[in-house]
PDB file of N, CA, C, O and CB in Angstrom:
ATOM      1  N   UNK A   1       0.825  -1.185   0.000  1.00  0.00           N
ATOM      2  CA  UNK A   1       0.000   0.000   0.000  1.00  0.00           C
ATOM      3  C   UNK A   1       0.868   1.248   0.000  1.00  0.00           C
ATOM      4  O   UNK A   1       2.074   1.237   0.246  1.00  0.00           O
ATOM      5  CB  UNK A   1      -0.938  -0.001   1.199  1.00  0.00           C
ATOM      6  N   UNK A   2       0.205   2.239  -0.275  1.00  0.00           N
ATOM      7  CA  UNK A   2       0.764   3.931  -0.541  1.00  0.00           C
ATOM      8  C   UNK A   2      -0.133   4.863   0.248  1.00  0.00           C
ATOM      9  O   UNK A   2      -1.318   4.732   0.553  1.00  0.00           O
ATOM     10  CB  UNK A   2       0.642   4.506  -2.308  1.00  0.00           C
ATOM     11  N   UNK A   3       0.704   5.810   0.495  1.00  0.00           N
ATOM     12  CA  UNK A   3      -0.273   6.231   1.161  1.00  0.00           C
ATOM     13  C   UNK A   3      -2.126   6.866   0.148  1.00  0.00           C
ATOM     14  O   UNK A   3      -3.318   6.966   0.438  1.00  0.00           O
ATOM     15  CB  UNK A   3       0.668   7.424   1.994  1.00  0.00           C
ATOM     16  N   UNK A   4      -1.233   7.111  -1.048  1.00  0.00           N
ATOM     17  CA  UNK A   4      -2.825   7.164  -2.445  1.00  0.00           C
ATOM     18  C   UNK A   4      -4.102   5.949  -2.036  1.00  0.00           C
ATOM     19  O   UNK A   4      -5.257   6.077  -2.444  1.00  0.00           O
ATOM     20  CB  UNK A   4      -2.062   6.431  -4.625  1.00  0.00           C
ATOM     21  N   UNK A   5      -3.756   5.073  -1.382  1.00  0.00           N
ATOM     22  CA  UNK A   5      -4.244   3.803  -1.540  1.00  0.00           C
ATOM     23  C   UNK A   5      -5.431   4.254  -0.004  1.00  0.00           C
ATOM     24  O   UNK A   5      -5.387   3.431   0.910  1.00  0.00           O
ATOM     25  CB  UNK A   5      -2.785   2.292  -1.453  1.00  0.00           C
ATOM     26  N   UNK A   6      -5.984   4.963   0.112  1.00  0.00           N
ATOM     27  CA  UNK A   6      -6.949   5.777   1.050  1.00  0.00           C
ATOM     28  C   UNK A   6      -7.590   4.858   1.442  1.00  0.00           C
ATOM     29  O   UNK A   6      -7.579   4.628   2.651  1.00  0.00           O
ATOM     30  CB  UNK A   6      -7.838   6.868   0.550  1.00  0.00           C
ATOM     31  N   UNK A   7      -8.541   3.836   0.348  1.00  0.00           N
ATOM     32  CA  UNK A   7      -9.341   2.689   0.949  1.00  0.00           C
ATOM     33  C   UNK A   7      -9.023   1.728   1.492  1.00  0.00           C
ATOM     34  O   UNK A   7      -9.425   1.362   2.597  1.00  0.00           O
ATOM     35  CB  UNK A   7      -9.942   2.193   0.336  1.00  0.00           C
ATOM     36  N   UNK A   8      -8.046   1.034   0.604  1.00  0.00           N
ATOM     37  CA  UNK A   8      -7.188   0.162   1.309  1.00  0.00           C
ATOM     38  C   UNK A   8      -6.899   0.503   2.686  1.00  0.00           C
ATOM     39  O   UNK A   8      -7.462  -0.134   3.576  1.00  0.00           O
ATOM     40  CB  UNK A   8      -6.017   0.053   0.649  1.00  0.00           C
ATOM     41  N   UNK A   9      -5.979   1.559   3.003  1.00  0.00           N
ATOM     42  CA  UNK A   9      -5.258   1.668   4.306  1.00  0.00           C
ATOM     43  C   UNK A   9      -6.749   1.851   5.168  1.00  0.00           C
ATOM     44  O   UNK A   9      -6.891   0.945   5.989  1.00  0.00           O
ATOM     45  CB  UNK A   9      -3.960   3.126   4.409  1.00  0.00           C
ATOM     46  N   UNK A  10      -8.041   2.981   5.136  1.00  0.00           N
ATOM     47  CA  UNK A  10      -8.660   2.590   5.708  1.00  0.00           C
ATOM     48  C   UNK A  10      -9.672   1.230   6.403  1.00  0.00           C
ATOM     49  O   UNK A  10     -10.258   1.111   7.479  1.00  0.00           O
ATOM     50  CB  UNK A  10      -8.759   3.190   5.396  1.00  0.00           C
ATOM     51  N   UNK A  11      -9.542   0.425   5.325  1.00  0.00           N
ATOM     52  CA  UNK A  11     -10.107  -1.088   5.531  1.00  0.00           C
ATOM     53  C   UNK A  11      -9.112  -1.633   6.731  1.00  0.00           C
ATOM     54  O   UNK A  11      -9.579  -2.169   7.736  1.00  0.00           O
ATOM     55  CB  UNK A  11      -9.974  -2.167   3.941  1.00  0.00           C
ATOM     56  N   UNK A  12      -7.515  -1.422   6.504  1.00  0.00           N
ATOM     57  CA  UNK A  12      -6.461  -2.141   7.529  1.00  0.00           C
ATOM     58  C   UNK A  12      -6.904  -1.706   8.697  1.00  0.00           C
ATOM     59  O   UNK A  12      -7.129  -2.425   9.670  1.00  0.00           O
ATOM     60  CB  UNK A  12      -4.872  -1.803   7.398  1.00  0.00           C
ATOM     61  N   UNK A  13      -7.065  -0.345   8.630  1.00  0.00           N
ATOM     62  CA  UNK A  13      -6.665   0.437  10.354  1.00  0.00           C
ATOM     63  C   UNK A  13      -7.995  -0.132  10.730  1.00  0.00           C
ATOM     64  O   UNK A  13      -7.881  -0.749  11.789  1.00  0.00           O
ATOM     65  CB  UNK A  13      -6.461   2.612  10.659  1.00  0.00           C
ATOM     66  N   UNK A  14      -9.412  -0.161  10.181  1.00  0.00           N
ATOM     67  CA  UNK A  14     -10.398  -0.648  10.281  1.00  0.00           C
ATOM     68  C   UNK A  14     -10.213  -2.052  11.740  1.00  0.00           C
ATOM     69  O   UNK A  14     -10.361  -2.123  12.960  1.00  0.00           O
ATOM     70  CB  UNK A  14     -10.725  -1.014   8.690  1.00  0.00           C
ATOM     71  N   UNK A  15      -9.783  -3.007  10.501  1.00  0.00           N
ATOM     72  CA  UNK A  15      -9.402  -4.612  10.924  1.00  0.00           C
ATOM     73  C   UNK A  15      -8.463  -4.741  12.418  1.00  0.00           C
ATOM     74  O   UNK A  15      -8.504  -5.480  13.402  1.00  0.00           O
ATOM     75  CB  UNK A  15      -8.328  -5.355   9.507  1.00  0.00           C
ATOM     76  N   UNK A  16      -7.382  -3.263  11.849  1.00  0.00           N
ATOM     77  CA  UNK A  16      -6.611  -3.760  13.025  1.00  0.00           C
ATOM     78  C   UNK A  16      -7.096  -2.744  14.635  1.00  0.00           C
ATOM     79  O   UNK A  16      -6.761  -2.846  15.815  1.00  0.00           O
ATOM     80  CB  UNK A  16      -4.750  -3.535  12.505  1.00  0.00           C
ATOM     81  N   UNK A  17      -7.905  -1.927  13.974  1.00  0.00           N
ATOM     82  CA  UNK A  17      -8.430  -1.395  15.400  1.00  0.00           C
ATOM     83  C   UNK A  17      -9.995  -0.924  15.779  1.00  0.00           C
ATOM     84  O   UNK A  17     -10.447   0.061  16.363  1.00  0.00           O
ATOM     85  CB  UNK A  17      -7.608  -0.165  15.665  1.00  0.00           C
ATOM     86  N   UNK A  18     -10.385  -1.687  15.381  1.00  0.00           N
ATOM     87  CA  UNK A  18     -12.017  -1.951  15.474  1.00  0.00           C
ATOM     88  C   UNK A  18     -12.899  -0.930  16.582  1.00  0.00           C
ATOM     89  O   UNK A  18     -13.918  -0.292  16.321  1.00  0.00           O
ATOM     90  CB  UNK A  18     -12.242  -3.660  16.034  1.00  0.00           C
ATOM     91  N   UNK A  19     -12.386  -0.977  17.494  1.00  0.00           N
ATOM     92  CA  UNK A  19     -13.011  -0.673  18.407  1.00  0.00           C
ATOM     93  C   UNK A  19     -12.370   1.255  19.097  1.00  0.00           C
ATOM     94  O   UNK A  19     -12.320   2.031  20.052  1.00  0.00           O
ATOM     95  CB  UNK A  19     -12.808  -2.135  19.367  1.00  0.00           C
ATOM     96  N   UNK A  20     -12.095   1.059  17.925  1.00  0.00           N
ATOM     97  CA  UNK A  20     -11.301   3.288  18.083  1.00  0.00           C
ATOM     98  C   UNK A  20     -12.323   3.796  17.523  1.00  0.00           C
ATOM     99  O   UNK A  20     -13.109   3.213  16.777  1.00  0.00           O
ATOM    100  CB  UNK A  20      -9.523   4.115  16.914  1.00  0.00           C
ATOM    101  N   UNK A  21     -12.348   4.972  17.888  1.00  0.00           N
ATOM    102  CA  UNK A  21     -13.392   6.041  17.226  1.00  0.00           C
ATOM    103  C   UNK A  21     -12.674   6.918  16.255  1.00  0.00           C
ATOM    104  O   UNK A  21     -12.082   7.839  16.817  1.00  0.00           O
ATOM    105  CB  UNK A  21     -14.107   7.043  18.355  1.00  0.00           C
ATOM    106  N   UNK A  22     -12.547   6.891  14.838  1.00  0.00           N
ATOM    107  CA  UNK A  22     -11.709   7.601  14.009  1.00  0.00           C
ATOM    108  C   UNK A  22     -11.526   8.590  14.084  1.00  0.00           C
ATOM    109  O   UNK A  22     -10.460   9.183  13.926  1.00  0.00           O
ATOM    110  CB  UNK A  22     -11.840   7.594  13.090  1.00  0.00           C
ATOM    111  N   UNK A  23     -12.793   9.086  14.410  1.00  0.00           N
ATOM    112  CA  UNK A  23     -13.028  11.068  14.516  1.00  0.00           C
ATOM    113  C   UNK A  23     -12.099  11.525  15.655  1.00  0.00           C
ATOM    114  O   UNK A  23     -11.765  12.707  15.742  1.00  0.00           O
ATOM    115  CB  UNK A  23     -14.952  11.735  15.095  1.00  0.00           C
ATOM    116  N   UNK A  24     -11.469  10.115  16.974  1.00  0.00           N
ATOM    117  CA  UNK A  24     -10.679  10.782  17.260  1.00  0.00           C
ATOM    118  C   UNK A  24      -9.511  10.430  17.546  1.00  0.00           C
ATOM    119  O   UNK A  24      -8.979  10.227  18.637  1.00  0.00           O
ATOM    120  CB  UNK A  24     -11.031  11.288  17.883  1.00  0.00           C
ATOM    121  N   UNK A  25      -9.139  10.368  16.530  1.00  0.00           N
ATOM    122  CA  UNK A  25      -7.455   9.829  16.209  1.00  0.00           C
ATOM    123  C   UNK A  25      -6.810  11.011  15.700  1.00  0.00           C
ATOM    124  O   UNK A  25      -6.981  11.584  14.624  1.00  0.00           O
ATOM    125  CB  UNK A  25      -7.229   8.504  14.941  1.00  0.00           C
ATOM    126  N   UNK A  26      -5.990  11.292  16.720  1.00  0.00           N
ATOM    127  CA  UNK A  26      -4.607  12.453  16.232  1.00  0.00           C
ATOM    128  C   UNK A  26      -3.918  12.108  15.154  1.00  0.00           C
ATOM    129  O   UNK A  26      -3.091  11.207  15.014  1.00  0.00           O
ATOM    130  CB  UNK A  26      -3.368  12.627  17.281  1.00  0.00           C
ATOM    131  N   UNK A  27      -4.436  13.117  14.190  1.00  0.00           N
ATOM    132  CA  UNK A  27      -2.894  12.818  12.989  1.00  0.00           C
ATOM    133  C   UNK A  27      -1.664  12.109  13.140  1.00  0.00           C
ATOM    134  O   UNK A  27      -1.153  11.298  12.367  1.00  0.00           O
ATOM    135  CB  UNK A  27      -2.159  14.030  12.648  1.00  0.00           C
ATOM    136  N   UNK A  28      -1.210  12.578  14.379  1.00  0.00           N
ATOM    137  CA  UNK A  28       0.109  12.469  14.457  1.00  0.00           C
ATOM    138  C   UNK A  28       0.048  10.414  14.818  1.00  0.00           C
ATOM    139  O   UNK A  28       0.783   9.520  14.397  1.00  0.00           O
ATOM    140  CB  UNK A  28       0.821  13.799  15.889  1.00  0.00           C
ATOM    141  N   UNK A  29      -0.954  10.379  15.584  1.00  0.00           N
ATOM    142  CA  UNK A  29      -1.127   8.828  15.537  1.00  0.00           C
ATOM    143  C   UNK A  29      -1.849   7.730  14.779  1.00  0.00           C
ATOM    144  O   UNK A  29      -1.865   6.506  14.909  1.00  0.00           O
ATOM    145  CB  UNK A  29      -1.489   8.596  16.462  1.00  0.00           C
ATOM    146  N   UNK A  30      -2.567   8.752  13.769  1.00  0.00           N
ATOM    147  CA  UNK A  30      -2.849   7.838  12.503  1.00  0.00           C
ATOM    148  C   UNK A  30      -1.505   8.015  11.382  1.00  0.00           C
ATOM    149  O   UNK A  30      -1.282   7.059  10.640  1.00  0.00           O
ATOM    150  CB  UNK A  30      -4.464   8.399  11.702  1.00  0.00           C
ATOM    151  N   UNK A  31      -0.860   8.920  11.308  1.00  0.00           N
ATOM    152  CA  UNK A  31       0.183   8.423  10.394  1.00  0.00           C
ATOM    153  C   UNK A  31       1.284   7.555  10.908  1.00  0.00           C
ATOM    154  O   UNK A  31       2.066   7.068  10.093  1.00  0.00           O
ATOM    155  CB  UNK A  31       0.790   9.508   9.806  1.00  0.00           C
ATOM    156  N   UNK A  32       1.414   7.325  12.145  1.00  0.00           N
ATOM    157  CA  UNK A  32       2.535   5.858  12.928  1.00  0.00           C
ATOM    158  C   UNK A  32       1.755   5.032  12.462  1.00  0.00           C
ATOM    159  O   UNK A  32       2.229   4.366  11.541  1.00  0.00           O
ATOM    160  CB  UNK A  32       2.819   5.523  14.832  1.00  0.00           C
ATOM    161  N   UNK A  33       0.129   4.688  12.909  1.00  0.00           N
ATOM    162  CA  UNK A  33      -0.662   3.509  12.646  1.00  0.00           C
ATOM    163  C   UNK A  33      -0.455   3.295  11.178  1.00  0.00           C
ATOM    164  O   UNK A  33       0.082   2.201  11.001  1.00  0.00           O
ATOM    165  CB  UNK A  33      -2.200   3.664  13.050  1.00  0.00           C
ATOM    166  N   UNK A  34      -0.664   3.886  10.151  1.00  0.00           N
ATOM    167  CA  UNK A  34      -0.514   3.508   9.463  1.00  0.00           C
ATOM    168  C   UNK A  34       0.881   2.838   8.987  1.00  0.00           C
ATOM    169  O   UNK A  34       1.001   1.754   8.415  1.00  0.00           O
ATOM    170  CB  UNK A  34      -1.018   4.174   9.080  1.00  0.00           C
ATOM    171  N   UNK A  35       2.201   3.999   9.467  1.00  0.00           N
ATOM    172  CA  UNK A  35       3.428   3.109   8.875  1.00  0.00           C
ATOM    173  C   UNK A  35       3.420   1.911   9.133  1.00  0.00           C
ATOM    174  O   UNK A  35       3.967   1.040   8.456  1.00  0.00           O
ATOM    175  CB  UNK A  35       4.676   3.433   9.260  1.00  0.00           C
ATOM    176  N   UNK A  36       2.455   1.664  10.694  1.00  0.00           N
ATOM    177  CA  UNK A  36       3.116   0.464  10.740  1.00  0.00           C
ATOM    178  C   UNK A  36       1.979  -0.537  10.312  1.00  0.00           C
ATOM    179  O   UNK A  36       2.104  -1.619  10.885  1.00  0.00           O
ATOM    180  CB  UNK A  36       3.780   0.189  12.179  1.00  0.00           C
ATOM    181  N   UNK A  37       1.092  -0.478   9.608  1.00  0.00           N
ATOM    182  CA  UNK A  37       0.010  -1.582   9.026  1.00  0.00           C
ATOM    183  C   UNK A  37       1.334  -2.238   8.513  1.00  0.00           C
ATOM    184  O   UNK A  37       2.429  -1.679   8.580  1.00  0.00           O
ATOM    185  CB  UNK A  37      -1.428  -1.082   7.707  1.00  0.00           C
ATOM    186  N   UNK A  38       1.076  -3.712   7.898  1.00  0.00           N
ATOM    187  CA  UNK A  38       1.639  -4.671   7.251  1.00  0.00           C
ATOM    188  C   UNK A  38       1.512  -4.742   6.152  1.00  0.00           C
ATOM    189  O   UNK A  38       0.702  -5.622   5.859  1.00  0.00           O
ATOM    190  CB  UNK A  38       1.440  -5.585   7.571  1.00  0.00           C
ATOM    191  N   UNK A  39       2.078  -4.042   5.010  1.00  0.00           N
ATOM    192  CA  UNK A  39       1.691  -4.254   3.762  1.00  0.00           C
ATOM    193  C   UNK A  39       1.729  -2.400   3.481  1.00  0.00           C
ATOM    194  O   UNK A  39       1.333  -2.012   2.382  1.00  0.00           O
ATOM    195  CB  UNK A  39       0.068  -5.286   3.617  1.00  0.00           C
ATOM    196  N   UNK A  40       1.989  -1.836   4.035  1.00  0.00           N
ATOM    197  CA  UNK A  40       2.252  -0.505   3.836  1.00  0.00           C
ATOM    198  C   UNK A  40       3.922  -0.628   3.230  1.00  0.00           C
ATOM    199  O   UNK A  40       4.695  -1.526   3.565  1.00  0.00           O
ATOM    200  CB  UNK A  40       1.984   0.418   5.364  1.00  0.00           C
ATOM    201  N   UNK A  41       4.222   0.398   2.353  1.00  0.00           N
ATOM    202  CA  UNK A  41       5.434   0.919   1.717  1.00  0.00           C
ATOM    203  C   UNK A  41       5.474   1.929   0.847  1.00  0.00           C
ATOM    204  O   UNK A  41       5.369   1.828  -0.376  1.00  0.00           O
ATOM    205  CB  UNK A  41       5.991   0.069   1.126  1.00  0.00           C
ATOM    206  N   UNK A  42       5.641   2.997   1.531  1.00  0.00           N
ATOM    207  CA  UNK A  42       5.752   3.949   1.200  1.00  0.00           C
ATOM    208  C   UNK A  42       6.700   4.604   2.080  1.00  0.00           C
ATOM    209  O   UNK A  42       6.916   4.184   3.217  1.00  0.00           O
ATOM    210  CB  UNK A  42       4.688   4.375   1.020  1.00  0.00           C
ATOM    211  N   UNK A  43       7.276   5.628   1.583  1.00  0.00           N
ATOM    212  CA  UNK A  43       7.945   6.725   2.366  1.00  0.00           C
ATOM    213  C   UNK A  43       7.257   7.660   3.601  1.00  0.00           C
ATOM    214  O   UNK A  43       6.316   8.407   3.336  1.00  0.00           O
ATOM    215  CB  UNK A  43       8.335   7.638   1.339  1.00  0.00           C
ATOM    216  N   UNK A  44       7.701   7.576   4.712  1.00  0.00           N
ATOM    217  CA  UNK A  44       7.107   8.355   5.699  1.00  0.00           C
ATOM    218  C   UNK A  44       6.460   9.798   5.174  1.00  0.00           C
ATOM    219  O   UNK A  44       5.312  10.240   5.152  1.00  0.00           O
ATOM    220  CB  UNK A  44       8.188   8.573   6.750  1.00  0.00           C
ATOM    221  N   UNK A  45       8.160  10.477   4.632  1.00  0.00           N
ATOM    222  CA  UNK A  45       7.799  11.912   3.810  1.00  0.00           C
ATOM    223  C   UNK A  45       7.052  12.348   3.342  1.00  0.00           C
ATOM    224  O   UNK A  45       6.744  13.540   3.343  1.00  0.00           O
ATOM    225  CB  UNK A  45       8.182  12.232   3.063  1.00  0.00           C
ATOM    226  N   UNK A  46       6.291  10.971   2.516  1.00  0.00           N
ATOM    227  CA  UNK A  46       5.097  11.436   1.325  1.00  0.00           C
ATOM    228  C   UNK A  46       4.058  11.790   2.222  1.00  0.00           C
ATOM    229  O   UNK A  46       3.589  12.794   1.686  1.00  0.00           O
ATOM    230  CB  UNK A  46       4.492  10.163   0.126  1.00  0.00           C
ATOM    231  N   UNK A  47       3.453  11.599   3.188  1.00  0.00           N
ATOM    232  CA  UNK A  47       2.091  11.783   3.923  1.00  0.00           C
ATOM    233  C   UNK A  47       2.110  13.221   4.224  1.00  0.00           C
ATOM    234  O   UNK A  47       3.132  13.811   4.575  1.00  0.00           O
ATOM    235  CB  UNK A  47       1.891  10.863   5.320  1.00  0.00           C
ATOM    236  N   UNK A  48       0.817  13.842   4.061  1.00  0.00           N
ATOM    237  CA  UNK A  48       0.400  15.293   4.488  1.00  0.00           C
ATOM    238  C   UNK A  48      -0.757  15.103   5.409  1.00  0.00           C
ATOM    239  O   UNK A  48      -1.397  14.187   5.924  1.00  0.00           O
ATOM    240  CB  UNK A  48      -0.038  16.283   3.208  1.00  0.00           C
ATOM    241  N   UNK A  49      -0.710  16.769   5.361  1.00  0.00           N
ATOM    242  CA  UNK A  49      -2.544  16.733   6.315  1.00  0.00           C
ATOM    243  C   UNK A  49      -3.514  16.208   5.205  1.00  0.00           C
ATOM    244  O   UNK A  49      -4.333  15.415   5.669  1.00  0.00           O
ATOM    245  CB  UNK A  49      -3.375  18.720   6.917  1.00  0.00           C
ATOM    246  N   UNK A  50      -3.648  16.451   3.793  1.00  0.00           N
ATOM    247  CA  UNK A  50      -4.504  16.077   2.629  1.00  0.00           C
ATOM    248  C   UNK A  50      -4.539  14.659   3.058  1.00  0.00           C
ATOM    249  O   UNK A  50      -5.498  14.396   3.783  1.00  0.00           O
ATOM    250  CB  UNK A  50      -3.917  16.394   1.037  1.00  0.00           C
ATOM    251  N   UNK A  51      -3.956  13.949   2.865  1.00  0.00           N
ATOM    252  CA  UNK A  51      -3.701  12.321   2.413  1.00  0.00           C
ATOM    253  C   UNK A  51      -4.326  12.274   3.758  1.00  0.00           C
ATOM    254  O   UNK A  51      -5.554  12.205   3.706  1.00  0.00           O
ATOM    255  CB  UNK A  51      -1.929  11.456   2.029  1.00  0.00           C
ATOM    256  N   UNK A  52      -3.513  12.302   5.640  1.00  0.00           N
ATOM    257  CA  UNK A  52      -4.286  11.633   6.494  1.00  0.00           C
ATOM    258  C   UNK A  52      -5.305  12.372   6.666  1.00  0.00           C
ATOM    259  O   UNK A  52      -5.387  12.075   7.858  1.00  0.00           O
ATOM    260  CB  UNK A  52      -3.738  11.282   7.617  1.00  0.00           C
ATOM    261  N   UNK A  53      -6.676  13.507   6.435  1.00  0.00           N
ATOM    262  CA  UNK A  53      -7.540  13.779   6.302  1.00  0.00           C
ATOM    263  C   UNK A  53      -8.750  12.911   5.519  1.00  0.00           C
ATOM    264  O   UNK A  53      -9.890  12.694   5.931  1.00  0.00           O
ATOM    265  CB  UNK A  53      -7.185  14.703   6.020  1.00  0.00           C
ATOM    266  N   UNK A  54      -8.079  12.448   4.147  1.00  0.00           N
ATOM    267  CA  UNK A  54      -8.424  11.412   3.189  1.00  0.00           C
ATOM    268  C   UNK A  54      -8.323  10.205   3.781  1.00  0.00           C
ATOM    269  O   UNK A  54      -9.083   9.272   3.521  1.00  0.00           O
ATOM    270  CB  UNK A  54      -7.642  11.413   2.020  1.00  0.00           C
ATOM    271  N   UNK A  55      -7.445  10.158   4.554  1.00  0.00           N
ATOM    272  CA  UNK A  55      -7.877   8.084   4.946  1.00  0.00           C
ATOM    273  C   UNK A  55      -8.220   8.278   6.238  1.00  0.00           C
ATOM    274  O   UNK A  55      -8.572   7.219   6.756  1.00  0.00           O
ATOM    275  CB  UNK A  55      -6.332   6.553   4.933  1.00  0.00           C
ATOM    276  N   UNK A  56      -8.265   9.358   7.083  1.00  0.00           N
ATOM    277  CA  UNK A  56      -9.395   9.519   8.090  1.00  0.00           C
ATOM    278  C   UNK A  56     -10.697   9.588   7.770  1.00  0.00           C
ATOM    279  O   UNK A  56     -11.478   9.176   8.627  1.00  0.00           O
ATOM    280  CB  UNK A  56      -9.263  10.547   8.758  1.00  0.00           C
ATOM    281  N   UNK A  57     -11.314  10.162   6.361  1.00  0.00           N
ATOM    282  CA  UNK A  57     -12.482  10.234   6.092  1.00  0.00           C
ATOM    283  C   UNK A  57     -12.989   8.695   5.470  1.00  0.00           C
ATOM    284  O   UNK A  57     -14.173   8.357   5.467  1.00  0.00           O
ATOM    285  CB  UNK A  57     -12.605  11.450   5.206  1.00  0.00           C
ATOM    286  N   UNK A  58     -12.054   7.978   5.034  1.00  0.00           N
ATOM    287  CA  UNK A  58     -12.494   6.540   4.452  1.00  0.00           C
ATOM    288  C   UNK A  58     -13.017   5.867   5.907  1.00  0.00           C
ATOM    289  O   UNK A  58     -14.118   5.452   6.270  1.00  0.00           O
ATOM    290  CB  UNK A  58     -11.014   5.537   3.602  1.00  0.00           C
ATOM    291  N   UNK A  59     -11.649   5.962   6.590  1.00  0.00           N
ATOM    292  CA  UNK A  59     -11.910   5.153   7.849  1.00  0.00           C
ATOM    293  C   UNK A  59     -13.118   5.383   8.415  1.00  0.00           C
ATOM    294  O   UNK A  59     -13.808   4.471   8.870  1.00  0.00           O
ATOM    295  CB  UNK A  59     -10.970   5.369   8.862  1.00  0.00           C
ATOM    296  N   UNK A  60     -13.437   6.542   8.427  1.00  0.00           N
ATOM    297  CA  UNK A  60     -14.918   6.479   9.300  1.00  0.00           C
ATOM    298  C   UNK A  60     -16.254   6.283   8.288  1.00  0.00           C
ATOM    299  O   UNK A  60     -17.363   6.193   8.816  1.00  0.00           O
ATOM    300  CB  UNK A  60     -15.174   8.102  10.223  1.00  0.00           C
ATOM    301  N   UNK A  61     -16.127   6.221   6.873  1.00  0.00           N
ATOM    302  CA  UNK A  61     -17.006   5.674   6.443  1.00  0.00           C
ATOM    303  C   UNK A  61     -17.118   4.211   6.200  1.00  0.00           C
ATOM    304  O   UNK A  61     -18.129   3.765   5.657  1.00  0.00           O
ATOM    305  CB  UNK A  61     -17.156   6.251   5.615  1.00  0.00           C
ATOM    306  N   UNK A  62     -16.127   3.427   6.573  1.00  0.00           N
ATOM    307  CA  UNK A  62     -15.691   2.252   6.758  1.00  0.00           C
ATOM    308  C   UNK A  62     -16.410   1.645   7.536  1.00  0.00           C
ATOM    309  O   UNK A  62     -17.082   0.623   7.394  1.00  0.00           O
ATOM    310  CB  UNK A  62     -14.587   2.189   7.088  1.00  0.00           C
ATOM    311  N   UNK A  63     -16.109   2.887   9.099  1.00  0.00           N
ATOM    312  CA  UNK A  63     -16.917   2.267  10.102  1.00  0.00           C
ATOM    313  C   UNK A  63     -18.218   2.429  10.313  1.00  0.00           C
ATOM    314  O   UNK A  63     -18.726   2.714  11.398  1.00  0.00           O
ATOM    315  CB  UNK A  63     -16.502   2.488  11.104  1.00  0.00           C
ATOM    316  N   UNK A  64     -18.484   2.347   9.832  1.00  0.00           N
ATOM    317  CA  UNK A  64     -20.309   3.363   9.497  1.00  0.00           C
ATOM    318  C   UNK A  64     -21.052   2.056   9.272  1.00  0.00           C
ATOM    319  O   UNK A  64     -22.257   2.067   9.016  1.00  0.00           O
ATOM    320  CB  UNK A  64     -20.556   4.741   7.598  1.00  0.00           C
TER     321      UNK A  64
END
């Protein structure tokens, strides 16, 4: 995965943390969660506020 890959990574963080409330996950700790999903590769660098805004908004329609 990349961080482009918005659905994807939201489906993981989904699986691997079920029971979080997305709306309140600190940036700063959804972009660790994500480096460290399994199947992530990408460069730390590449992630912005755009991108984790974008797979914060998947994630919670995920969980919906």
């Amino acid at each position: 995965m990349k961080w482009t890959d918005t659905y994807d990574i939201a489906a993981a963080l989904y699986d691997k943390y079920p029971d979080v409330d997305p709306m309140s996950v600190r940036f700063t700790d959804l972009r660790r969660w994500v480096l460290e999903l399994d199947g992530f590769a990408d460069a730390p660098e590449r992630s912005g506020e755009k991108i984790l805004e974008a797979i914060q908004a998947a994630w919670i329609e995920e969980s919906e």
